[in-house]
C-alpha positions as CSV (number, residue, x, y, z in Angstrom):
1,X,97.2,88.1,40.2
2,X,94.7,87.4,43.2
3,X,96.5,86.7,45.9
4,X,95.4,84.5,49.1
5,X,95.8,85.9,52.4
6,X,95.3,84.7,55.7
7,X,96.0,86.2,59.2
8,X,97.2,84.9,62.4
9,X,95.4,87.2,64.8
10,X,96.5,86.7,68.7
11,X,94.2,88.3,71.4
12,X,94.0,88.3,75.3
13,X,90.9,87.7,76.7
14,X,90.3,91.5,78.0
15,X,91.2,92.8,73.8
16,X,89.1,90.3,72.6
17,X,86.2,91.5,75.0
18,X,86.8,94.9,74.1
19,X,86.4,94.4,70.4
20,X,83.5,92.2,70.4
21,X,81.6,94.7,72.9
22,X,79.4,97.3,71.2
23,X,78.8,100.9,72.5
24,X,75.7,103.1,70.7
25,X,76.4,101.0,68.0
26,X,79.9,101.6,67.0
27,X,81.3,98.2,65.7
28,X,85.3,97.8,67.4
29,X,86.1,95.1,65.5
30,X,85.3,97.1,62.0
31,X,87.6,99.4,62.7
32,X,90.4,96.6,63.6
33,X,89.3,95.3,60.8
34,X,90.2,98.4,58.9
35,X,93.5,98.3,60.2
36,X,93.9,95.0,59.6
37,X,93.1,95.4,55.8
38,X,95.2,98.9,55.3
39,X,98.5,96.9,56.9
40,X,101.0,96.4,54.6
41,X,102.8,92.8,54.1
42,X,106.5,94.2,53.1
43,X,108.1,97.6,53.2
44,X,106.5,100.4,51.5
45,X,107.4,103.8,50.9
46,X,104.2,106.2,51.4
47,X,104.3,109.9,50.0
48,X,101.7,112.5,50.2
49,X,101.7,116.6,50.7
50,X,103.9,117.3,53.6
51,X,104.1,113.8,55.0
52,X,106.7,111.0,53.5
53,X,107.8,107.7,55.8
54,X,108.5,104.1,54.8
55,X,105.8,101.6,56.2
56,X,107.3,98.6,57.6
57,X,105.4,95.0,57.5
58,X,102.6,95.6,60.0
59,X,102.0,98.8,59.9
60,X,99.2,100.8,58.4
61,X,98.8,104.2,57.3
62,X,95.0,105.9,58.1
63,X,93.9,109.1,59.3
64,X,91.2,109.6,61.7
65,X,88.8,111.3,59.6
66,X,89.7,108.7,56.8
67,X,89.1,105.6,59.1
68,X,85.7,107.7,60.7
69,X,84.5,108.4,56.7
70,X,85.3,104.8,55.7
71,X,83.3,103.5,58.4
72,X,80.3,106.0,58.9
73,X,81.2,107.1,62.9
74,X,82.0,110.3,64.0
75,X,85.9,111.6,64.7
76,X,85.7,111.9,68.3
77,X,84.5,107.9,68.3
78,X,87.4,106.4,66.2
79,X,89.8,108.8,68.5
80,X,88.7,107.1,71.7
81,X,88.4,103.2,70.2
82,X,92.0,104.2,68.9
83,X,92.9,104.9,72.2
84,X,91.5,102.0,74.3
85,X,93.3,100.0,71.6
86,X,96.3,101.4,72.1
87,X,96.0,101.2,75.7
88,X,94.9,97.5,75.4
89,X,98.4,96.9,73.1
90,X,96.4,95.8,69.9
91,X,97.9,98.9,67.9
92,X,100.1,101.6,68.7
93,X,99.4,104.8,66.9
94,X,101.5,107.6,65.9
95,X,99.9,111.1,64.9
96,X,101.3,113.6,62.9
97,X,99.3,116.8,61.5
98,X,98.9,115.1,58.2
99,X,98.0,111.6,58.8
100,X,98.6,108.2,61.3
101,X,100.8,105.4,61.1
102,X,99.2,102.5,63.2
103,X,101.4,99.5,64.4
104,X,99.3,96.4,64.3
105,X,100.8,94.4,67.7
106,X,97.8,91.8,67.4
107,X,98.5,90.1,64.3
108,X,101.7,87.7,64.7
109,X,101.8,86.3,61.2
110,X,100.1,87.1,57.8
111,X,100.2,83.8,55.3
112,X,100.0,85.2,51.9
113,X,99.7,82.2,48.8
114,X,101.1,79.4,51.7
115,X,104.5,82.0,52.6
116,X,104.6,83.0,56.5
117,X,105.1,86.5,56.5
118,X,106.2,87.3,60.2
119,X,104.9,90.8,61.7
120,X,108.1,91.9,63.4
121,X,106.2,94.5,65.6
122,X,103.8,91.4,67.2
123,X,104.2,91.2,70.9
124,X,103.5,87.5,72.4
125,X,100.4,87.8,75.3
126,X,103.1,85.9,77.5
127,X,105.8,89.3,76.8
128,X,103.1,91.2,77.5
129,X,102.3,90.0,81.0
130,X,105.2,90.0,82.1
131,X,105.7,94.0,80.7
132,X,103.1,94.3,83.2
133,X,100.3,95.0,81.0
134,X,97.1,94.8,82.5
135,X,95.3,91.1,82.6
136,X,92.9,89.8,85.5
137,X,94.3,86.5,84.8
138,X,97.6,87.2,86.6
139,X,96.1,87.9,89.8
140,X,94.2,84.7,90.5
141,X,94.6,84.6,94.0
142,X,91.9,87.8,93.5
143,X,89.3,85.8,92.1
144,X,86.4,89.0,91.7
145,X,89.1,92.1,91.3
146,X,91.3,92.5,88.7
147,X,94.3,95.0,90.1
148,X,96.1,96.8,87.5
149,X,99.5,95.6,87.9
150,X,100.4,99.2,85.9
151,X,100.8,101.4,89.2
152,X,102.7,98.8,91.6
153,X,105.0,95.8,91.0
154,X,104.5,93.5,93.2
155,X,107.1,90.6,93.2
156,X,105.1,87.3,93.0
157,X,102.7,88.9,95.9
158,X,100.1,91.0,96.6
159,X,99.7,93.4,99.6
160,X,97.6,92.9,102.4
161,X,95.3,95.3,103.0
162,X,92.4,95.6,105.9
163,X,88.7,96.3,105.5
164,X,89.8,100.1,106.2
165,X,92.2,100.3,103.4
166,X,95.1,100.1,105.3
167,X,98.1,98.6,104.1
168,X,99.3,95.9,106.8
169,X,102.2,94.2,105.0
170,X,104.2,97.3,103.6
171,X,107.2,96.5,101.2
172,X,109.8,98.7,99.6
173,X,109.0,97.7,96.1
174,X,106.1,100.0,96.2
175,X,104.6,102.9,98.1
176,X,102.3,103.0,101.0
177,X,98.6,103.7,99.6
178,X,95.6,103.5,101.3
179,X,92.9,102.0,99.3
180,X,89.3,101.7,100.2
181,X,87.0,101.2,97.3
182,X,83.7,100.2,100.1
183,X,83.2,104.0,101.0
184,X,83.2,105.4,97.5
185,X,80.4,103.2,96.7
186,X,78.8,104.4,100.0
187,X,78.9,107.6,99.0
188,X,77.8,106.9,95.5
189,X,74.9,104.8,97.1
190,X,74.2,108.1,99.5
191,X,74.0,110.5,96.4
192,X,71.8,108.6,94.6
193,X,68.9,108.5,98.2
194,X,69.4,112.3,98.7
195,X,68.9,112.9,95.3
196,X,65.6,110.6,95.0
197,X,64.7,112.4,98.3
198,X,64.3,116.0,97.0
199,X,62.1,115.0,94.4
């Protein structure tokens, strides 16, 4: 029996940017959609040579090389869109010497002939900014930066910092740091003059 399923697929802005972008080619969103597809719907037990572990709903079981054959792409390439996705929160991955068990965190909901399947692993984008994930939409106040809210926590305010990097208004919830992002593109500017000038 055919069976109808539908997804319910939630995505910040910054994971939906990353997936639709397109480096030398390689699709992101094929290899969600990979994921998407292996996923199982109810609790499975999976057994192969050396490897045995029961899948819960949401999780889906493919290797590296597997997912890099399936689509065409070289190893190296699934590793590091497997990584920006799990820094992003749409999966998290766990690796053993055999094989991978992704956790799908982007899909709330699968609706398989009109029954709601609920992904008990699905993260809401509101949990997740307030975990402290990283979203440009939480510092407003900033409207060009986006500050990774990652490496300090800063209490329903920002810092103030001078032109010169210095922190002006320092607070114990997070350590001093002098931050001055003007001269490294300076320097970066200077580099790329010398370097035209000995040619």
């Amino acid at each position: 029996m055919k069976t109808d399923l539908n997804y319910c697929i939630v995505l910040s802005a910054e994971q939906l940017t990353y997936l639709a972008g397109s480096k030398y080619g390689i699709d992101r969103m094929k290899v969600l959609h990979q994921l998407i597809e292996a996923a199982v719907v109810k609790e499975t037990e999976y057994t192969m040579k050396g490897f045995s572990t029961t899948l819960q709903v949401g999780q889906a079981i493919l290797s590296e090389v597997d997912l890099a054959c399936k689509l065409g792409y070289d190893k190296k390439t699934i590793s590091r869109v497997l990584d920006k996705m799990n820094q992003l929160g749409i999966v998290a991955s766990t690796h053993s010497n055999r094989t991978s068990v992704h956790t799908l965190k982007c899909i709330s909901a699968w609706m398989e002939n009109g029954n709601r399947i609920d992904n008990p692993f699905y993260v809401r984008i509101k949990d997740r900014q307030e975990k402290g994930e990283n979203d440009c939409s939480q510092t407003g106040a900033m409207n060009k930066d986006c500050i990774s809210d990652s490496v300090f926590s800063f209490v329903g305010k920002l810092p103030v910092v001078s032109d010169e990097g210095e922190l002006l208004s320092p607070s114990s919830s997070f350590p001093s740091v002098s931050v001055s992002p003007q001269p490294a593109a300076e320097e970066e500017a200077n580099r790329d003059v010398s370097a035209d000038s000995q040619t």
